[in-house]
N, C-alpha and C positions, 0 to 999 in steps of 0.2 A: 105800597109803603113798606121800605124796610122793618123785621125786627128790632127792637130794640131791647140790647141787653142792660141793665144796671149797672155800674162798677162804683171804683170808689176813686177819692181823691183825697189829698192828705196837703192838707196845706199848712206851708210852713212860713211864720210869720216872724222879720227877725230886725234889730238893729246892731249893728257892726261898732265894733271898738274900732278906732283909729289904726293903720298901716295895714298892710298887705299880709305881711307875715306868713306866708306860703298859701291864702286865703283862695287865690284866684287857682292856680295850680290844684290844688285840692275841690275845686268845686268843676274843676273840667273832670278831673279823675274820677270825680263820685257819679256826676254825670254821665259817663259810660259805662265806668258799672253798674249801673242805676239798668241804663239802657238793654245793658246783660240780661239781669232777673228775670228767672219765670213770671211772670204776671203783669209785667211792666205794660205801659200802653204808651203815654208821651207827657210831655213834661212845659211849663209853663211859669217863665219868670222875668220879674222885677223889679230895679231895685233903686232907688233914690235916698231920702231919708230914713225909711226903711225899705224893706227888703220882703217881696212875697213869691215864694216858688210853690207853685201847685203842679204836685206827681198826681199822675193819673196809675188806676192800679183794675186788675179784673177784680181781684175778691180781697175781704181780710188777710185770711194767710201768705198771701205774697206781698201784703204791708209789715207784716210781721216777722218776716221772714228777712226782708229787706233791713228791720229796724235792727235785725240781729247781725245779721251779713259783717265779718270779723273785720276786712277795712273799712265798712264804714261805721263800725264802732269806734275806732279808732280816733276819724274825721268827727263822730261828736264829742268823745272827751276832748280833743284839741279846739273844737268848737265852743263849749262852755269854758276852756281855762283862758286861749287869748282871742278868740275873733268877733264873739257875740256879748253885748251889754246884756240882752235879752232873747228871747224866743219866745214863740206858742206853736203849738204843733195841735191841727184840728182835722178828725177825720168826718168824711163825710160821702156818705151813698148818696152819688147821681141816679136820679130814679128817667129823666126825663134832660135832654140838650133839643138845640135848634141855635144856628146862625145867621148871620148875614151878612155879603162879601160883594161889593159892588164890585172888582175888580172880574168876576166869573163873569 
């Protein structure tokens, strides 16, 4: 049986103001540099009524690191002025996963 290490995830809960507004463009862009980051692991979203993306991360410091990261400070000032009504942002340590994929 594999090790299993802990990491974290950061899930972001949001609902969207009306039009695009450079919205989709900006969220292909953050997602690579997301993809960039030391700590980065892989990422999970979406979105209807509202909207859920969950970043997987190895430890704190590269959530935080990330949260400070110069463009995508940017991406959340423009985020709170036109594309989000709302937001939550909740972090949380994976202690323990398991799946299941009938397609394997």
């Amino acid at each position: 049986m594999p090790v299993f290490e802990p990491y974290y995830a950061v899930i972001f809960t949001s609902a969207r103001t009306t039009g695009d507004r450079g919205y989709k463009k900006m969220s292909e862009l953050m997602l690579d540099l997301a993809e960039k980051q030391p700590g980065f692991l892989s990422v999970e979203s979406a979105r209807e009524e509202i909207g859920i993306t969950v970043s997987y991360w190895k430890d704190l410091n590269s959530i935080a690191n990330w949260k400070t990261q110069t463009d995508h400070l940017m991406a959340q000032e423009r985020g709170i002025k036109e594309w989000y009504s709302w937001y939550k942002v909740r972090i949380c340590r994976v202690e323990r996963e398991y799946d299941f994929n009938k397609m394997e």
